[in-house]
C-alpha positions in Angstrom: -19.7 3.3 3.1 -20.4 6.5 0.7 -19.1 9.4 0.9 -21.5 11.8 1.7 -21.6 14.4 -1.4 -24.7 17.1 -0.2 -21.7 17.9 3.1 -18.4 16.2 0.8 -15.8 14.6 1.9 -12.2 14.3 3.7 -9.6 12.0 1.2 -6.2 11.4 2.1 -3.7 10.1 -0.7 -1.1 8.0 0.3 2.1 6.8 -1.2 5.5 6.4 -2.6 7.2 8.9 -4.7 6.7 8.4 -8.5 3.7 6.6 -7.9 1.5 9.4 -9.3 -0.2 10.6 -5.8 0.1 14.5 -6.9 -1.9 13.7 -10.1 -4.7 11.5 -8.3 -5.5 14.7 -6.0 -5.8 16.7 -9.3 -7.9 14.3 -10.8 -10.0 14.1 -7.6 -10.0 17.7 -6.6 -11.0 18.5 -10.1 -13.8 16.0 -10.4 -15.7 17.5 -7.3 -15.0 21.2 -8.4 -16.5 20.0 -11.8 -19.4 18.4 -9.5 -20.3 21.9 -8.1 -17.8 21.5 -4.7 -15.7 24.0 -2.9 -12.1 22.0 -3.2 -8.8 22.6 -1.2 -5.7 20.0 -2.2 -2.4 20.1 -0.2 0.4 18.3 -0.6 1.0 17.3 3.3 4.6 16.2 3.1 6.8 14.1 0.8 9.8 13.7 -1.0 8.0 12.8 -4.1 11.5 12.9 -6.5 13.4 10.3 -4.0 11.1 8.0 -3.5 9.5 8.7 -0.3 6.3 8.9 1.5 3.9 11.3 -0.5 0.7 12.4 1.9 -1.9 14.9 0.0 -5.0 16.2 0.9 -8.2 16.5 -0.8 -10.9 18.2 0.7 -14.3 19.2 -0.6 -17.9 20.4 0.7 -20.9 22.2 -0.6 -20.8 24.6 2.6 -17.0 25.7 1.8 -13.4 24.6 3.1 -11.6 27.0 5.0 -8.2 24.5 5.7 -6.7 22.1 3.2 -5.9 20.0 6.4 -7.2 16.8 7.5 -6.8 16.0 11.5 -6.0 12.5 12.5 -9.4 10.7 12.3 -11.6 13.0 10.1 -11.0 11.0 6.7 -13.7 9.7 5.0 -11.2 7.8 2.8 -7.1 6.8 2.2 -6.5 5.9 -1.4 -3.1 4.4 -0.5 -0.5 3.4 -3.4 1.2 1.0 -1.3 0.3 -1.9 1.9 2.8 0.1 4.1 1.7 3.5 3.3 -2.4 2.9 3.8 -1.0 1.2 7.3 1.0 4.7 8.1 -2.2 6.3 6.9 -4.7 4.2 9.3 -5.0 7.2 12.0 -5.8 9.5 9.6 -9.5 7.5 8.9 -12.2 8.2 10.8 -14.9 4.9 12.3 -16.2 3.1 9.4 -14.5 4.9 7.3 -13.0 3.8 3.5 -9.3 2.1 2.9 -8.3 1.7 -0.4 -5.3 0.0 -1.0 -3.1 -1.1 -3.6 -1.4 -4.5 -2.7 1.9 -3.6 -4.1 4.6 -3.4 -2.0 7.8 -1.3 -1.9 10.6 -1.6 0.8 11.4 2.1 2.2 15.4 2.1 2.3 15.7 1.1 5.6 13.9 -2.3 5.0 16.6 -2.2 1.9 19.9 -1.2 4.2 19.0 -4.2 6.8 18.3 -1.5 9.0 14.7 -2.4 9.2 12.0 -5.5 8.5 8.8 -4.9 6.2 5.7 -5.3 9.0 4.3 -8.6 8.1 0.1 -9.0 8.3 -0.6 -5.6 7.4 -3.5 -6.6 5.6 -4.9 -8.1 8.3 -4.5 -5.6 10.7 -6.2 -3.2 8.5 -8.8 -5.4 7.9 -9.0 -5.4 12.2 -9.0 -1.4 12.5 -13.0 -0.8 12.6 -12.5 0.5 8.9 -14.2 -0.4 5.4 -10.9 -2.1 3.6 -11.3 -2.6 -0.5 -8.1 -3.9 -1.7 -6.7 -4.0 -5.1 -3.6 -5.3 -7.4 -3.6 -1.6 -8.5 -0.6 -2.2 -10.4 -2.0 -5.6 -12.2 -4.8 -3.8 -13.4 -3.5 -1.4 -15.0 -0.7 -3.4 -16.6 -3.5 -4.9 -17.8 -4.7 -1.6 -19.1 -2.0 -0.9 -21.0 0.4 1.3 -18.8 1.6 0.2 -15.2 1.8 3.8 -13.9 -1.9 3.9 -14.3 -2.1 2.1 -11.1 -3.2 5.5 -9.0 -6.3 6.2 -11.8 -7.2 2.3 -10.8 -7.4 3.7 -7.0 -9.0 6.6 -8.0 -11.6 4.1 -10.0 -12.3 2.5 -7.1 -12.7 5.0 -5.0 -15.3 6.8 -7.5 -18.1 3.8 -7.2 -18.2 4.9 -3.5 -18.5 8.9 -3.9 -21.7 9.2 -5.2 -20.1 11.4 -7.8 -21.7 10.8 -11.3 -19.2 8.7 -13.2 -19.3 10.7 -16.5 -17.8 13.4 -14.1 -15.0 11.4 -13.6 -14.4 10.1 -16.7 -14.3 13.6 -18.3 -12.3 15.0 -15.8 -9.6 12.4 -16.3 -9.9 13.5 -20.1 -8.8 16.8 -19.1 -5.8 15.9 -16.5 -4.0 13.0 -18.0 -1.7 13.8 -20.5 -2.9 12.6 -24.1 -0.2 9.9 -24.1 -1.5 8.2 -21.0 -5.4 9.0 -21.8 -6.1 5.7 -23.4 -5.1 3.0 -20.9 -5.3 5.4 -18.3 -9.6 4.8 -19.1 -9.7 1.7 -19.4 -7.4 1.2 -16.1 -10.4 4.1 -14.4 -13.4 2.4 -16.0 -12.5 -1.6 -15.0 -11.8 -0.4 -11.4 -15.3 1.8 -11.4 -17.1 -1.5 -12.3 -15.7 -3.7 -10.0 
């Protein structure tokens, strides 16, 4: 699957609060403006400072956006931080479309109360959904980058090999977002995952 860059495309960013899916729309909302796109980013809903689902939107398009919206099965791509949160995220993908997903796993609070059980397979029924799946230990690789909360720039990585975006784009637009602190490891983490 590539995402078609002379129309654009339709991303959806899913995760878990403090996982850094505000930042990955930046970085990918910035990367197409930089790549001559119209670019609208909204942050769908989320409770990003208690650890809930986070759901943002990036969409771009040489013709012009008018919405920031995505409707159910118009997303060219999920990045999704988390196995639960790219399975919450499955209607939102169009046929054929592309699932990136970290394998991490983080147990909402009800699967933490009792109240609820962690799906088991999910996986597997992604890999079942008439979708491209790619998944990644996110969070190993970018341990292994230097800094663990460089797991959503290992997404974003990832996710860069299949937009037909040039990669020096990317690479100098994650120079410009991350803060100086996090630059290093945060390109290495971006540069393994773009050569995998």
């Amino acid at each position: 699957m590539m995402v078609d860059v002379k129309k654009g495309g339709n991303i959806v960013i899913s995760g878990v609060g403090g996982q850094g899916t505000l930042l990955a729309s930046r970085i990918i909302g910035q990367a197409a403006l930089a790549a001559g796109f119209d670019v609208k980013v909204s942050e769908v809903h989320g409770m990003s400072q208690r650890g809930g689902s986070v759901v943002t939107y990036v969409r771009y398009s040489a013709d012009g956006i008018c919405s920031p919206v995505i409707a159910d099965g118009c997303a060219d791509a999920v990045l999704a931080f988390e196995l639960l949160e790219g399975y919450r995220s499955l209607p939102c993908l169009k046929k054929g479309g592309l699932m990136i997903v970290n394998e991490q796993r983080i147990d909402p609070s009800g699967v933490m109360s009792g109240a609820e059980t962690y799906p088991g397979s999910i996986a597997e029924k992604l890999s079942l959904a008439g979708v491209k799946v790619v998944t990644a230990d996110a969070t190993a690789l970018a341990i292994e980058s230097g800094d663990a909360r460089a797991a959503n720039v290992v997404l974003i990585g990832i996710f860069a090999a299949y937009s037909g975006i040039a990669a020096d784009v990317w690479i100098d637009t994650v120079k410009k977002t991350v803060p100086p602190k996090a630059l290093d490891a945060n390109l290495r983490a971006f540069e393994t995952a773009m050569r995998r």
